[in-house]
Every structure is written in C-alpha cells, then in structure tokens.
LODRENGU-748505 format. One line per 3 residues: number of its first residue (from 1); for each residue x, y, z of N, C-alpha, C. Coordinates in Angstrom, 1 decimal, decimal comma. Example, Ala and Ser with C-alpha at 12.3 -4.5 7.8 and 13.67 -1.06 7.14 Angstrom:
<pts>
1) 13,2:-5,7:7,8:12,3:-4,5:7,8:13,2:-3,3:7,8 | 12,8:-2,2:7,1:13,7:-1,1:7,1:12,9:0,0:7,9
</pts>
This chain:
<pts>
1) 201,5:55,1:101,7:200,5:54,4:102,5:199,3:53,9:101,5 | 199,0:55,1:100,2:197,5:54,7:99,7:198,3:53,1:98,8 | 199,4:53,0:98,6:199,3:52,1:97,4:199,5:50,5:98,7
4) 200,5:50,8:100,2:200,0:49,4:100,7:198,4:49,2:100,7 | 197,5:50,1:100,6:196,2:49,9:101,1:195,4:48,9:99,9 | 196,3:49,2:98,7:195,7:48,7:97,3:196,5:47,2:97,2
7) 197,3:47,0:97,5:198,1:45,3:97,7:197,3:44,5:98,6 | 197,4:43,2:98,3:197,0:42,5:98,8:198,4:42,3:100,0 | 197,0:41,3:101,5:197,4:41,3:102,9:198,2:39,8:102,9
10) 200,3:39,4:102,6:200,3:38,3:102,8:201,1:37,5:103,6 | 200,3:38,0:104,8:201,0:37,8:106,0:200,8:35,9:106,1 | 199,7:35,8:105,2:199,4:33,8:105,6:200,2:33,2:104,4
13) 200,9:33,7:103,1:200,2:33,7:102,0:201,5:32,1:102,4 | 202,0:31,9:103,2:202,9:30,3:103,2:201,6:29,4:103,4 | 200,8:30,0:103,8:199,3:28,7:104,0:198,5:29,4:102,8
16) 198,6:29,7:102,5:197,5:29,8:100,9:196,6:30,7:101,4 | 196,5:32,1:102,2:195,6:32,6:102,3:196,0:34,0:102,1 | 195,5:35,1:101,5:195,8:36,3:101,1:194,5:37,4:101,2
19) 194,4:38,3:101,2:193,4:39,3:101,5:193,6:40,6:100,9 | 192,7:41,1:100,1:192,8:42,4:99,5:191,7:43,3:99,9 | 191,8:44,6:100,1:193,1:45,3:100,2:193,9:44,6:101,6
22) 195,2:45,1:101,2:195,8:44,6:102,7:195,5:45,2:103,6 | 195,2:46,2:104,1:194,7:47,4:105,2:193,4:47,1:105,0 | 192,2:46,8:105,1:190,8:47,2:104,9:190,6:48,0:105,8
25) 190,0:48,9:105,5:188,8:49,9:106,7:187,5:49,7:106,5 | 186,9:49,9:107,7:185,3:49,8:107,7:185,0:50,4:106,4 | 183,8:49,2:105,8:183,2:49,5:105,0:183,6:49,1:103,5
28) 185,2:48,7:103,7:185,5:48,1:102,4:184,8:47,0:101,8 | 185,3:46,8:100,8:184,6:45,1:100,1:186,3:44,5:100,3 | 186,4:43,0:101,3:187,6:42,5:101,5:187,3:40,9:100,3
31) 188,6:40,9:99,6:188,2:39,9:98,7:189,1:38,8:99,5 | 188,7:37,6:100,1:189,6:36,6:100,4:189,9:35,5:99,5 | 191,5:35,4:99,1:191,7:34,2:98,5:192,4:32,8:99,2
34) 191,9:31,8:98,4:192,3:30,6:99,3:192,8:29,7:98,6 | 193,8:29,4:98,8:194,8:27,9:98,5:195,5:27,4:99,2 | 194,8:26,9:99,9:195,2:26,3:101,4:195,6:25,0:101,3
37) 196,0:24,0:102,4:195,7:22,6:102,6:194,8:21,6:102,0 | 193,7:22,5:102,2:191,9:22,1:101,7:192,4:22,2:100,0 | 192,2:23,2:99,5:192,6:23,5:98,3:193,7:22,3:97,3
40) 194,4:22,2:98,4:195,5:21,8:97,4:195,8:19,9:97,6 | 194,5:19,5:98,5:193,9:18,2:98,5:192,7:18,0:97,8 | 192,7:18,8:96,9:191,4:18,5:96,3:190,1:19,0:96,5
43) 189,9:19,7:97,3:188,7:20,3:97,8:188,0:20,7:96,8 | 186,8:20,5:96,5:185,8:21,0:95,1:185,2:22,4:96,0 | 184,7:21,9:97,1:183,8:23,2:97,3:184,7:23,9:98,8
46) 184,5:24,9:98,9:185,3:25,5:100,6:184,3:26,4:100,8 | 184,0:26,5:102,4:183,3:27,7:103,2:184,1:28,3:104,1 | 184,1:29,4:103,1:184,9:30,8:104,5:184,2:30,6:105,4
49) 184,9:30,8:106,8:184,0:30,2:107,9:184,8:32,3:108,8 | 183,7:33,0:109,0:184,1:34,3:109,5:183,8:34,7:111,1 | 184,2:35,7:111,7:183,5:36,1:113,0:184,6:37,6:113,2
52) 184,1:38,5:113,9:185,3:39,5:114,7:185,6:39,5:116,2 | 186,8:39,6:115,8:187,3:39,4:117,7:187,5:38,1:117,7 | 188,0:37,9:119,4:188,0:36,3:119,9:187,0:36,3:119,9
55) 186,1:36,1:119,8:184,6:35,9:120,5:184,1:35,1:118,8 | 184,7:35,5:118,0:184,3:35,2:116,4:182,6:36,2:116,3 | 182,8:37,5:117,0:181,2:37,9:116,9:181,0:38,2:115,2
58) 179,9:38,0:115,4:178,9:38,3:113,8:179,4:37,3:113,0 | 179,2:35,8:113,1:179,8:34,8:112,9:179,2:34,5:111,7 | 179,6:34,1:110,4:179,3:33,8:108,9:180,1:32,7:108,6
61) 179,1:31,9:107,6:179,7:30,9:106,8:179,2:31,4:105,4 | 180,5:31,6:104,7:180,2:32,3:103,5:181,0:30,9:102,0 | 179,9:30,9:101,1:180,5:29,7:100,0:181,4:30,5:99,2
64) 182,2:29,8:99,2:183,7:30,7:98,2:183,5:30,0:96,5 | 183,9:30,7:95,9:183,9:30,2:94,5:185,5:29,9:94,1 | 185,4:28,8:92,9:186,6:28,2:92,9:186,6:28,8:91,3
67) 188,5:29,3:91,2:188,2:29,7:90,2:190,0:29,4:89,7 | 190,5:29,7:88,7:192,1:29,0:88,1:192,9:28,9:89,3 | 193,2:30,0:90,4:194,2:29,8:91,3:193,9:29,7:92,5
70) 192,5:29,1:92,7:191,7:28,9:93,9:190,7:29,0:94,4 | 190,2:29,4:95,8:188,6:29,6:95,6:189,0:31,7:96,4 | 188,0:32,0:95,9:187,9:34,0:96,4:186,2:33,8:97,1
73) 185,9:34,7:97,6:185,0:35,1:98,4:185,3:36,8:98,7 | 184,1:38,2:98,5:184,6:39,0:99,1:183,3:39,6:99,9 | 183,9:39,8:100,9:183,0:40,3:102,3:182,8:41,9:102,3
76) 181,9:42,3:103,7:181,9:43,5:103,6:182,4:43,6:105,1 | 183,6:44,6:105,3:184,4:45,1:106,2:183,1:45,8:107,6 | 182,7:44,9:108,8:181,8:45,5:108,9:181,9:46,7:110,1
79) 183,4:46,1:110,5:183,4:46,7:112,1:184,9:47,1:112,6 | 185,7:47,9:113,0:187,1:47,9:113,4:187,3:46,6:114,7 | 188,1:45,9:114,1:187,9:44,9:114,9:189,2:43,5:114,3
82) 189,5:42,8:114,7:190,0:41,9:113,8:189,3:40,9:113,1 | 189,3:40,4:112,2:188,6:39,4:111,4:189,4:38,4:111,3 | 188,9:37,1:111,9:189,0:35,8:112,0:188,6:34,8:110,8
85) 189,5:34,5:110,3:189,1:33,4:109,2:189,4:31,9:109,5 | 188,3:31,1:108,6:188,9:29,6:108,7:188,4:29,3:107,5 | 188,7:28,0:107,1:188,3:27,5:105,5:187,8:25,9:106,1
88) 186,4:25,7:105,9:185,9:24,3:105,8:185,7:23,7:104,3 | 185,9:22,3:103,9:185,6:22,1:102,7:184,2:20,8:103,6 | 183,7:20,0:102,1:182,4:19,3:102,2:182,7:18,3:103,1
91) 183,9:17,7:103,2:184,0:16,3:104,4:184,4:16,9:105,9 | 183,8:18,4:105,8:183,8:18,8:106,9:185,8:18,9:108,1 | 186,9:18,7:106,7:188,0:19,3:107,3:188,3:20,8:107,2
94) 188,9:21,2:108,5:189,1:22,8:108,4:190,3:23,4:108,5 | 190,6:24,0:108,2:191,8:25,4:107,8:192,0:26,2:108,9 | 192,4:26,2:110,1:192,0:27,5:110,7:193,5:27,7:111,2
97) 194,7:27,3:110,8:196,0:27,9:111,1:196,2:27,6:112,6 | 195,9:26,1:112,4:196,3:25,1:114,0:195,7:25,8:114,9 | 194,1:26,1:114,5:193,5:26,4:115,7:193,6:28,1:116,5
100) 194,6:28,7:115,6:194,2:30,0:116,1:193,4:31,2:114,9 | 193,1:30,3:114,0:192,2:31,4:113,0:193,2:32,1:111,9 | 192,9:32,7:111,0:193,9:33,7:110,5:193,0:35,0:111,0
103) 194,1:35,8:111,3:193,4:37,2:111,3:194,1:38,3:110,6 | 192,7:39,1:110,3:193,1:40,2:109,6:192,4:41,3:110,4 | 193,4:42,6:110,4:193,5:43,7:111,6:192,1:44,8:110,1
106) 191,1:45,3:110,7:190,4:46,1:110,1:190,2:47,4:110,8 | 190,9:48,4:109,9:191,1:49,8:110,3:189,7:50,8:110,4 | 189,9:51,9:111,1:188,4:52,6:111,6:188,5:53,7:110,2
</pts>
C-alpha cells in the first residue's frame, strides 16, 4: 500500500491528466500534471481550475507552470472529500472531461 501511495494517480492519464501521490491524504502536497487537449493545442499558459465535492466547495483558480512535459501545479490536500479538477487556458477554453470534472478521491 505505502509504495501505491508514492505513484502517481492515472486514472485520466488518456486525457493528459495525472496526480501524485496517487492516494493523497489530508494534508498532503498533491502535485497536478497537465497535458491535456489545452496543452497539446498550444496553450502557453493553463489555470487549474479546483473545488471539493459536487458543490466544487473551497473553489481555486490556481496558475500552473509549464515545464518540458507540460504544465504541474501542487496544492495542499485540504479536506477528505473528492477533488474536482478542470484546466482553463488564456482564450478562456476548458478541460473539464466533458463537463464532469476529473476527480480525485482524498483519503482521511
């Protein structure tokens, strides 16, 4: 169990999205990476776009940095709850896995 906890999460990774650790628990640092649709049309800049639950509560737009294999951003794990992601780039197109978000399950 400790070494799935240290692999990266790639349940999206056919849409360019991946998450390390794959398990997060409250309180981790979750690093998101992105090579999405956005990404691979060119996108110079992308905003992780965040929230937990359906509700998207504690809702963030965080600037991701672009780096050889795409852009990363890493957050802080804040709540057991699911984590909702989307990817916006500058002309305002979004990522969000046809509208249902990517989610990632965050353990207590």
């Amino acid at each position: 169990m400790m070494n799935e906890r240290k692999t990266r999460n790639l349940d999206y990774l056919d849409k360019g999205v991946a998450v390390s650790p794959a398990l997060p628990v409250v309180g981790d640092k979750i690093t998101v990476f992105y090579d999405g649709i956005l990404a691979k049309n060119g996108a110079a800049e992308i905003t992780l776009h965040l929230g937990y639950g359906s509700n998207w509560d504690n809702e963030q737009a965080i600037p991701m940095v672009k780096n050889d294999t795409g852009f990363e951003a890493t957050i802080p794990a804040l709540k057991e709850d699911y984590l909702k992601l989307s990817f916006k780039d500058t002309f305002n197109n979004v990522d969000d896995n046809n509208g249902k978000g990517y989610s990632i399950e965050i353990l207590k």
